[in-house]
C-alpha positions in Angstrom: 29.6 31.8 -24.6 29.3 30.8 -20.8 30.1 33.7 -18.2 32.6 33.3 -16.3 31.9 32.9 -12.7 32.8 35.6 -10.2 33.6 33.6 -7.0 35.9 31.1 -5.8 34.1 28.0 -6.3 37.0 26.2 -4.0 36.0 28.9 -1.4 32.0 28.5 -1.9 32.2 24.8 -1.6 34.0 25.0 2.1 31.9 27.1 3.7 29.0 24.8 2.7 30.6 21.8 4.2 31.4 24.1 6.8 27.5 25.0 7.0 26.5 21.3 6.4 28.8 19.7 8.4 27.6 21.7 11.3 23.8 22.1 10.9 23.2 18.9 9.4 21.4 18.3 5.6 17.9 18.6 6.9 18.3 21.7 9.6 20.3 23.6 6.8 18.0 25.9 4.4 18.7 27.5 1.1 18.7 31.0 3.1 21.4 29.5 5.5 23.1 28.7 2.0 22.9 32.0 0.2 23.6 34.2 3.6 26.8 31.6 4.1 28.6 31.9 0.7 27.1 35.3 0.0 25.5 34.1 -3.3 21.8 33.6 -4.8 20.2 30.4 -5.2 20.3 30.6 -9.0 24.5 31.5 -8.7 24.4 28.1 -6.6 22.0 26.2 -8.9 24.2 26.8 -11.7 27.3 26.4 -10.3 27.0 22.8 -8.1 23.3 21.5 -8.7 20.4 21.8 -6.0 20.5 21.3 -2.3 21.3 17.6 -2.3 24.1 17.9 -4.9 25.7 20.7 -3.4 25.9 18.5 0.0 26.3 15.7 -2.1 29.6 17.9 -3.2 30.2 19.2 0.1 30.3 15.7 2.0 33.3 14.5 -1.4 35.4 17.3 -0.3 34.8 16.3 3.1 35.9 12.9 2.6 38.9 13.9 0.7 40.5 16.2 3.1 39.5 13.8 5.3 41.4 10.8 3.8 44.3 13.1 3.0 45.0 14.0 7.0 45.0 10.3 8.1 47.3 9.0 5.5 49.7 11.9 6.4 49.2 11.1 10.0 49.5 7.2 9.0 53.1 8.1 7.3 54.6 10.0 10.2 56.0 7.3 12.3 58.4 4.6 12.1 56.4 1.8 13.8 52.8 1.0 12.8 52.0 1.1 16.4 53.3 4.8 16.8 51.2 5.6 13.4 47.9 4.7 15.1 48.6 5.7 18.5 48.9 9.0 16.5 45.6 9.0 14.9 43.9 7.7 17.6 45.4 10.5 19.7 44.3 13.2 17.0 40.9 11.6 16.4 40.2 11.8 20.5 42.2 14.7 21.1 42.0 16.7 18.2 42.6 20.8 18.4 40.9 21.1 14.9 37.6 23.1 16.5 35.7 21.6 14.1 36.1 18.0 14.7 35.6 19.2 18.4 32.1 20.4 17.5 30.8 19.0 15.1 32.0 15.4 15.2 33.3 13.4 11.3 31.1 14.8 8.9 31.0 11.3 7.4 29.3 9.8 10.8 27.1 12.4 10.7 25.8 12.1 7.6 25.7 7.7 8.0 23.1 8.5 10.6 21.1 11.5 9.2 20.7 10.4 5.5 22.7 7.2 4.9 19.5 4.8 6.4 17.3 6.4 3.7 18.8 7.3 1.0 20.8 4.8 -1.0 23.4 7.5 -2.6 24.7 8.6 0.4 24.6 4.8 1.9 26.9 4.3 -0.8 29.4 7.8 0.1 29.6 6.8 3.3 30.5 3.3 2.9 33.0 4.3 -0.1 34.8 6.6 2.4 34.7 3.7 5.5 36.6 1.5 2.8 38.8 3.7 1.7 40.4 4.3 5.1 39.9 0.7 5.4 42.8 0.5 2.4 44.5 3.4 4.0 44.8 1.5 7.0 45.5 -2.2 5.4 48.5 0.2 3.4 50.3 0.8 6.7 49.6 -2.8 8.6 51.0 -4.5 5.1 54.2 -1.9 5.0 54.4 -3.0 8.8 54.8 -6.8 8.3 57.3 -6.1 5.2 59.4 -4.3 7.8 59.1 -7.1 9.7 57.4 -5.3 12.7 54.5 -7.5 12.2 54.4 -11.0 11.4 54.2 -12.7 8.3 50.2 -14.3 9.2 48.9 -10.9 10.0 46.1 -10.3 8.8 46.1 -6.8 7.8 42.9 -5.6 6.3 40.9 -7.4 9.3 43.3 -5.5 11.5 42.8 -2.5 9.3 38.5 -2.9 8.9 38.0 -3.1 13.1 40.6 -0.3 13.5 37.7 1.8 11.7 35.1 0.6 13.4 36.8 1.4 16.3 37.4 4.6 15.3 34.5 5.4 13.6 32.8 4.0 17.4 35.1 6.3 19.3 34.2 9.7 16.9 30.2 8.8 17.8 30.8 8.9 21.5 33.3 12.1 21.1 29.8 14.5 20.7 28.8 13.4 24.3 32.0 14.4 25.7 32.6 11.3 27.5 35.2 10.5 30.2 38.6 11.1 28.9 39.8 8.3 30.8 37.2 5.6 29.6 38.4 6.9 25.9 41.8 6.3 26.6 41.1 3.1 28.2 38.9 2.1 25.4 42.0 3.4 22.6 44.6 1.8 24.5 42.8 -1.6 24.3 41.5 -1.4 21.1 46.0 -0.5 20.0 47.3 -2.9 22.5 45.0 -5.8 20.8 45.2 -5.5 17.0 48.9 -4.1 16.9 51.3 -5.6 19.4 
């Protein structure tokens, strides 16, 4: 019969993406691991794989929390215009310390590991689409409430509001000018959603 583990796994897995998120896959070490979560690397082992699966399961729950902010943020206004205005504003103004810091775990890991390793290639991309859909959602529920017209196209709309964002969360780490970013977001609104 299979012990029963004696930690929170939900607990464990956060503070590795916290650890990961922060540090990085290659800067983070198996000591940084263990001293983090308070376990030992066979405890880890057992429970989520080796290093690269237990960032491969840090980087999912990532992702997911991630996803599950920006639709909530997406479903708070009335106007699509107001739902992305929103985001914008909490992707380039955000009081979540973390995002502050460290940047979109996502990103980070697109240009750390995603160039050379196909899994997380595929990860990242999954996730970029996924808000893609999150974002076509809203632009399609938009032109049904007729604040958008009929010949919208909404998941071109939706893929370049991404890349914008995705652009703007990059430039966030070198703590730009806040008024070029709000310059840049106030474009980047005014010419997909009118």
């Amino acid at each position: 019969m299979a012990r029963k583990r004696e930690f929170d796994e939900e607990y464990v897995l956060q503070q590795v993406m916290n650890l990961f998120w922060h540090k990085g896959y290659e800067a983070t070490s198996m000591s940084d691991l263990t001293a983090v979560t308070d376990l030992q690397k066979p405890s880890l082992y057992a429970a989520f794989g080796d290093k690269q699966a237990l960032f491969e399961a840090a980087l999912r729950r990532y992702n997911h929390q991630h996803a599950q902010r920006i639709d909530r943020l997406l479903q708070q206004d009335t106007t699509a215009r107001q739902s992305f205005e929103r985001l914008f504003q909490y992707v380039t103004q955000s009081d979540d310390q973390h995002q502050i810091e460290y940047g979109c775990f996502c990103i980070n890991t697109m240009v750390e590991l995603a160039p050379h390793d196909e899994r997380f290639a595929v990860l990242t991309r999954e996730h970029q689409m996924y808000l893609s859909a999150l974002f076509t959602r809203r632009l399609e529920r938009a032109i049904v409430e007729k604040e958008l017209s009929p010949d919208y196209d909404a998941q071109a709309h939706a893929q370049t509001l991404v890349t914008g964002i995705l652009g703007l969360t990059v430039m966030l780490k070198t703590n730009p000018d806040p008024m070029f970013i709000h310059a840049t977001t106030t474009v980047l609104l005014s010419s997909l959603i009118p």
